[in-house]
C-alpha positions as CSV (number, residue, x, y, z in Angstrom):
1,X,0.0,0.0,0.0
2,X,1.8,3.3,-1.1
3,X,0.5,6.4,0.8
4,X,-0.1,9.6,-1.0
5,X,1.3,12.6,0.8
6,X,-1.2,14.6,2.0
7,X,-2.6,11.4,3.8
8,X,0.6,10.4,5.4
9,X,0.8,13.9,6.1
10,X,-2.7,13.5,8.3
11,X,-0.8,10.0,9.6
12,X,1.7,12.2,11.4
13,X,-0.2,15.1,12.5
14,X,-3.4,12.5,13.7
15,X,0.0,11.1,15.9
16,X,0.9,14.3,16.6
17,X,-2.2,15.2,18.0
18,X,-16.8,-0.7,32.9
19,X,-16.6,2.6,36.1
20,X,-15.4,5.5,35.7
21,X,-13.1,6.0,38.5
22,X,-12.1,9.3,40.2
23,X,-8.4,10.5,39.4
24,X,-6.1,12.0,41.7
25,X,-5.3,15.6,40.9
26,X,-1.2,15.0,39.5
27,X,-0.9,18.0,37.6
28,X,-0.1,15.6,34.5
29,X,3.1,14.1,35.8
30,X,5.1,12.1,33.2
31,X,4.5,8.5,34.5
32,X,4.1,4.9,33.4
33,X,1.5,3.9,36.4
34,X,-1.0,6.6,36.3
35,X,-2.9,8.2,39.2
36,X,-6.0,6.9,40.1
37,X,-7.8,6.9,43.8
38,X,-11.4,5.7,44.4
39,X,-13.6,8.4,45.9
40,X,-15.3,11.4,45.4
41,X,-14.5,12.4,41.6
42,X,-13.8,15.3,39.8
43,X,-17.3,15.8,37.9
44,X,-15.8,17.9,35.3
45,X,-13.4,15.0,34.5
46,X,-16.6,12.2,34.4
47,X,-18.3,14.1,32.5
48,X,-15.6,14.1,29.9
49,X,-15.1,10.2,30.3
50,X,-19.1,9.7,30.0
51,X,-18.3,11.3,26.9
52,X,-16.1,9.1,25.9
53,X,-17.5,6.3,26.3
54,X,-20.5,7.0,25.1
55,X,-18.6,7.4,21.8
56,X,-16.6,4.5,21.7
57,X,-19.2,2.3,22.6
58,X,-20.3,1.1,19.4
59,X,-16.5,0.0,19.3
60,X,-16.3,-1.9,22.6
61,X,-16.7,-4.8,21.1
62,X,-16.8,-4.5,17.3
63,X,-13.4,-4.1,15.7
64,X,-15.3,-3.8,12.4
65,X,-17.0,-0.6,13.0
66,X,-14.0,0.8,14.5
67,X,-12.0,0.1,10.9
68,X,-15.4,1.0,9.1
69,X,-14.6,4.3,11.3
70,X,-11.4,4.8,9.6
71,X,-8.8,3.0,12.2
72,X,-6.3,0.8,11.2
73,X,-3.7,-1.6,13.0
74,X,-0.4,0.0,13.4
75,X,0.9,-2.1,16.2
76,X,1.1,-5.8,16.9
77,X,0.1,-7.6,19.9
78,X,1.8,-5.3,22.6
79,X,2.9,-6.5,26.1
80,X,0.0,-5.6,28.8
81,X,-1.4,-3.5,26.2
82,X,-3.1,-4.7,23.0
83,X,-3.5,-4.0,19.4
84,X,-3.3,-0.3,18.7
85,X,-5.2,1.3,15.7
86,X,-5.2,4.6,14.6
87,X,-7.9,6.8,13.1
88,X,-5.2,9.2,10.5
89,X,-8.3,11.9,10.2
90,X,-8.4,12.4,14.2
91,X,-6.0,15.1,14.5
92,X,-7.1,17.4,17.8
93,X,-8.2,16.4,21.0
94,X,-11.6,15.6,21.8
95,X,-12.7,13.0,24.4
96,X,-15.6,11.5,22.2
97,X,-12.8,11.2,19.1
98,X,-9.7,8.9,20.7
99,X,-7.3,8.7,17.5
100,X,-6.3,5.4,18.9
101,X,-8.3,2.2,20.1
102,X,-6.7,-0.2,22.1
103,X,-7.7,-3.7,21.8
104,X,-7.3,-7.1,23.6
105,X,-7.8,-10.1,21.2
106,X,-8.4,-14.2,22.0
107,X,-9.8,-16.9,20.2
108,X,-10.4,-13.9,17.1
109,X,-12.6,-12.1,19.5
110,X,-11.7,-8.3,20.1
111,X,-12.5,-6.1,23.4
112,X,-11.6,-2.3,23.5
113,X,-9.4,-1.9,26.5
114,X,-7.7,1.6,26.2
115,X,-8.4,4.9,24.4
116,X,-5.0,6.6,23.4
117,X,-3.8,10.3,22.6
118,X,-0.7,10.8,21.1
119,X,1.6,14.5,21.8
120,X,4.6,15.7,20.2
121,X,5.5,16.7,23.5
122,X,4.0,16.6,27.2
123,X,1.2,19.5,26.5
124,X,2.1,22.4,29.2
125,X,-1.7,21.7,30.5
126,X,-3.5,18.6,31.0
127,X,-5.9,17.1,28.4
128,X,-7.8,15.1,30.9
129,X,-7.6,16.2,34.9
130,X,-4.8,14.2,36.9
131,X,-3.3,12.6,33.6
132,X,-0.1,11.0,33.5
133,X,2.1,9.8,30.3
134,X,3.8,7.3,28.7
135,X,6.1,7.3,25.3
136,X,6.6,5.4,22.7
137,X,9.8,6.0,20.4
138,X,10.0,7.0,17.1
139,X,9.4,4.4,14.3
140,X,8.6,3.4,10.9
141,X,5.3,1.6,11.0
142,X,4.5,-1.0,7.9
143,X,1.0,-1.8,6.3
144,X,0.5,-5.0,8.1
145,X,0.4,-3.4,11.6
146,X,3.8,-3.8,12.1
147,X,6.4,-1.2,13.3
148,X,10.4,-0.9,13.4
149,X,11.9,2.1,15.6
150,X,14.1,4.6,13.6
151,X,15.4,7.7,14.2
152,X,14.2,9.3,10.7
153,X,12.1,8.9,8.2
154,X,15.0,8.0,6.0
155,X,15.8,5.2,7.9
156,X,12.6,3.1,7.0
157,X,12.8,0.5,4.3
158,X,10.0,0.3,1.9
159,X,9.1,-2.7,2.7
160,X,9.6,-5.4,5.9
161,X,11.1,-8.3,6.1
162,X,7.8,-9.6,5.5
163,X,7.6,-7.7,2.6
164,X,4.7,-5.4,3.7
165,X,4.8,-1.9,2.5
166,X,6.2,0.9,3.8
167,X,2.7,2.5,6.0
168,X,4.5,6.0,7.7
169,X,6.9,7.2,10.2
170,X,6.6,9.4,13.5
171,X,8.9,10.9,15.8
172,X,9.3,10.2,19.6
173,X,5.6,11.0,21.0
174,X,4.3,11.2,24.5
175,X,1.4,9.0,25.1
176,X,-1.8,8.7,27.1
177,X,-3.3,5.9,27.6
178,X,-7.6,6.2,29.3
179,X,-7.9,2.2,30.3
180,X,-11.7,3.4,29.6
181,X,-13.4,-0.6,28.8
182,X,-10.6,-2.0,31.1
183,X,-10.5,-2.1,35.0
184,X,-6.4,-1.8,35.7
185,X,-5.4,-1.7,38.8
186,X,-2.4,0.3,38.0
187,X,-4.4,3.4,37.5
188,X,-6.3,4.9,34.7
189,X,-3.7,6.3,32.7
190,X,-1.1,3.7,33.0
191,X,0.1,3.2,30.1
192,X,0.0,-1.1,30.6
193,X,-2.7,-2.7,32.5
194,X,-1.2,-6.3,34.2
195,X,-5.2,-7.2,33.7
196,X,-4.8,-7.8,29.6
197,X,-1.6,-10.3,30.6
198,X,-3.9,-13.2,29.5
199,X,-4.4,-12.0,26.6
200,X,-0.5,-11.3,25.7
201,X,-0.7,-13.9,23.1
202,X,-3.4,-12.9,20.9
């Protein structure tokens, strides 16, 4: 699949871009474990989750709408995490639009786990109240959802060694992970959730 350039154009800037549990106030603290305290929460902050669920619930459990959506894989299987697919015309931040899906997989059946926003770098304010991050390095990512790091653009080969095509390539991002379909016990924005360990093998 060769990309045309105004869409991998919208690839990079898109990455550029169950309960709902009450956070902790962190003041968006660059962590792997996020935040998260049961009690009295923040009602600005579940109203923004109610909104995001209510969005992604025709997803939760349909991986078919979600590509039908515009998502696509861009990740294997990922440790504690899942499948990650990105929506390329998702390119600002809105809790009801997640540019990326997180998904757990067994026996061929698919469950949203996580919703995931993507920055250049850690935004000076919080996007969602007591949010903490993750990263993910830069990387050339290939057509069959797989992905190689590399520190340019220029360093991607067209193809894999699996002879997939060359998809697009991002730079080091800062992530945030919303475990939204998910109970983790690591917190809410942890970017992996020891919960999805079962389903580490696809």
């Amino acid at each position: 699949m060769t990309i045309k350039t105004p869409v991998r154009a919208a690839l990079v800037a898109a990455l550029a871009a169950s309960t709902i549990w009450g956070v902790a106030a962190s003041s968006g603290a660059d962590d792997h474990h996020g935040s998260m305290h049961m009690g009295k929460a923040d009602h600005g902050l579940v109203r923004q989750l109610a909104k995001a669920r209510l969005a992604t619930a025709k997803y939760a459990f349909s991986l078919k709408r979600a590509k039908q959506a515009g998502y696509k894989q861009i990740t294997p299987v990922m440790k504690n995490m899942g499948l990650h697919y990105l929506n390329p015309d998702i390119t600002k931040f809105d809790p009801a639009k997640p540019p990326i899906l997180v998904y757990t997989r067994r026996d061929g059946k698919y469950q949203l786990g996580a919703l995931e926003w993507v920055f250049p770098t850690k935004p000076k304010k919080a996007p969602l109240k007591g949010a903490t991050y993750g990263s993910f390095p830069a990387a050339c990512h290939y057509d069959d959802g797989t992905f190689v790091t590399a520190g340019s653009e220029a360093d991607c080969k067209p193809q894999n060694e699996d002879g997939s095509p060359f998809f697009f390539w991002h730079p080091d991002l800062v992530t945030m992970h919303v475990w939204l379909w998910y109970q983790n016990p690591d917190g809410l924005y942890a970017s992996m959730n020891p919960f999805v360990q079962p389903f580490n093998g696809g």
